[in-house]
C-alpha positions as CSV (number, residue, x, y, z in Angstrom):
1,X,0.0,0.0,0.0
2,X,0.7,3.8,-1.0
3,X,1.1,6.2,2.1
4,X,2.0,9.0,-0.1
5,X,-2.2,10.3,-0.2
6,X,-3.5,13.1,-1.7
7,X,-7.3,14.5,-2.6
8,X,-7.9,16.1,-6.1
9,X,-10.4,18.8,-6.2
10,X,-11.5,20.4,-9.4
11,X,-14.8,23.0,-9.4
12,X,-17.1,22.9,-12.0
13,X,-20.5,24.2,-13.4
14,X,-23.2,21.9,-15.0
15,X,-26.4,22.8,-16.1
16,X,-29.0,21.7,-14.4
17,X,-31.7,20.3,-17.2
18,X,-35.6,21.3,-16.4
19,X,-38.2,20.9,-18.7
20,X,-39.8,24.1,-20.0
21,X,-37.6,26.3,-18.4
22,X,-34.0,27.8,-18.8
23,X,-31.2,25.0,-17.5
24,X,-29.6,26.2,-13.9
25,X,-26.3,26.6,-13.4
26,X,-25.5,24.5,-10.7
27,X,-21.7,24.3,-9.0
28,X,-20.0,21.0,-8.5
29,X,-17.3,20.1,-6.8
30,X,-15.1,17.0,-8.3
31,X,-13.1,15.2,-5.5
32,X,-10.7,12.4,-6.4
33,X,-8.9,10.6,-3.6
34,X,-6.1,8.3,-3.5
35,X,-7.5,6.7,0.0
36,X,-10.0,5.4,-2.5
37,X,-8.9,5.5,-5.5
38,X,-11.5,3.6,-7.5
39,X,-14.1,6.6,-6.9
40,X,-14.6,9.8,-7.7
41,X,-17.2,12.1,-5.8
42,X,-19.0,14.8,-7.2
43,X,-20.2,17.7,-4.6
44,X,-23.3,19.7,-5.7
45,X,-24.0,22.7,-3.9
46,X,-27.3,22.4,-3.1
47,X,-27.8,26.0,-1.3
48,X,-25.7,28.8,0.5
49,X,-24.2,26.0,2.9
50,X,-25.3,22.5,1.3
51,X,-24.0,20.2,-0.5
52,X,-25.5,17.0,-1.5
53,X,-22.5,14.4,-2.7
54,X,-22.1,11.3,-5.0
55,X,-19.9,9.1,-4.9
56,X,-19.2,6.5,-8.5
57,X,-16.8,4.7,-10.1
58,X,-13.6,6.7,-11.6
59,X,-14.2,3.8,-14.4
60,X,-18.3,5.1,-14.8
61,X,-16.9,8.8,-16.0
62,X,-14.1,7.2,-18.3
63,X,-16.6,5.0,-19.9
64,X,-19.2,7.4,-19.8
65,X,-17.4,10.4,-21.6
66,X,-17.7,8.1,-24.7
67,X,-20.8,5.8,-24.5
68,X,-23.6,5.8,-22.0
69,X,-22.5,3.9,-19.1
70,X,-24.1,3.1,-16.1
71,X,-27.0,1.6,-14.3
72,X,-27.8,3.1,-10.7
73,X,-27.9,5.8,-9.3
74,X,-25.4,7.7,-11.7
75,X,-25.7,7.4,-15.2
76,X,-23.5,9.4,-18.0
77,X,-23.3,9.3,-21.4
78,X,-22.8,11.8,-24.3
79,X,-25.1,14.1,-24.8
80,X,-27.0,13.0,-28.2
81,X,-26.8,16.2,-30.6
82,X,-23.2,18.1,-29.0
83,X,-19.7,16.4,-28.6
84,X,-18.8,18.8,-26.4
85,X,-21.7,17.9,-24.0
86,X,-22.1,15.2,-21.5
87,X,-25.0,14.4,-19.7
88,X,-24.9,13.1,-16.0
89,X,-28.3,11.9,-14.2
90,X,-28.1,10.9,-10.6
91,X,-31.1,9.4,-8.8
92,X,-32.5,8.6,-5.8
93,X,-35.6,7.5,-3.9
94,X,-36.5,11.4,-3.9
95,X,-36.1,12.1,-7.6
96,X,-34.1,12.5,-10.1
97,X,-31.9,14.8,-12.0
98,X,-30.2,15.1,-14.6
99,X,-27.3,17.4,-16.1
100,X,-25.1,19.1,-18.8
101,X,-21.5,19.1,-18.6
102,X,-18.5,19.9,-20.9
103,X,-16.8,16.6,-21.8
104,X,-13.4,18.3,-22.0
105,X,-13.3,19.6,-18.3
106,X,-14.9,16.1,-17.0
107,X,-12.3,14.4,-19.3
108,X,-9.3,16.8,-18.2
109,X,-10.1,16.2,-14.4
110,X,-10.4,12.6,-15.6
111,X,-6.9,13.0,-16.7
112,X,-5.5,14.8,-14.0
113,X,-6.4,11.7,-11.4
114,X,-4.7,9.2,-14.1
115,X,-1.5,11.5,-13.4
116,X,-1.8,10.2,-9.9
117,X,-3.2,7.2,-10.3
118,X,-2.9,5.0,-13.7
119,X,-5.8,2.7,-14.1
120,X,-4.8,-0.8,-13.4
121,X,-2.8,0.5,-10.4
122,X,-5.6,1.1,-7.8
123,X,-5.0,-1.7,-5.8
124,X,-1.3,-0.6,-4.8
125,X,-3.2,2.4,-2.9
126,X,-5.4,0.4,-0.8
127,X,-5.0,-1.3,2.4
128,X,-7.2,-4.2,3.1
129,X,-6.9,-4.4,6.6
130,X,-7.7,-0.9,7.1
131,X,-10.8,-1.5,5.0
132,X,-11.8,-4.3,7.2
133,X,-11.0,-2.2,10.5
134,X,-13.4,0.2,9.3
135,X,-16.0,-2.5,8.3
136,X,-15.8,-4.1,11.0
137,X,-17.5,-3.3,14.6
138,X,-14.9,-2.5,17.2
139,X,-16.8,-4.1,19.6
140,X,-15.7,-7.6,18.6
141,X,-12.4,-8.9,20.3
């Protein structure tokens, strides 16, 4: 295991889609760390203070960016009639919605966490036995 860690952050703005109506800008924060470094998680402000978070595979954006990819609670694909779009839905009990983003900033932040971690190489960053520690009740002796 790594113990060199570090978090990416990278802000964004994607557009949130609603029908009939302009889209609204909405700010995102993208978070890629090494502690687990088979997710990325994406941070939309919600309000002044809020932020609601998702958490998804590092492989769903990769795979997303070109075909549509996904089948939970995150889905992305390109967007059907611009390149240079992408569209991310997230879901949940409560609703749904679903976004606009550029391709080339999900693709360069996509990059950036490949300078840190090449794909193939996640497992060299994580520690099963701290996994399991945190899995695990402390309780048990």
């Amino acid at each position: 295991m790594r113990n060199d860690h570090m978090t990416l952050r990278s802000m964004a703005v994607l557009d949130l889609l609603v029908p009939d109506a302009p889209s609204v800008p909405v700010e995102v924060e993208l978070r890629y760390d090494t502690r687990d470094p088979y997710a990325v998680t994406a941070a939309f402000r919600s309000g002044p203070t809020g932020w609601v978070e998702w958490c998804f595979a590092r492989d769903l954006l990769a795979d997303g960016l070109i075909a549509e990819a996904g089948t939970g609670d995150v889905r992305i694909r390109p967007a059907v009639d611009d390149v240079e779009l992408v569209v991310v839905v997230v879901s949940s009990p409560a609703g749904l919605a679903m976004f606009e983003a550029s391709a080339q900033e999900l693709a360069d932040f996509l990059d950036r966490t490949y300078d840190v971690v090449l794909p193939g190489t996640e497992n060299s960053w994580v520690s099963v036995d701290d996994a399991l520690t945190t899995l695990m009740p402390h309780d048990l002796a």
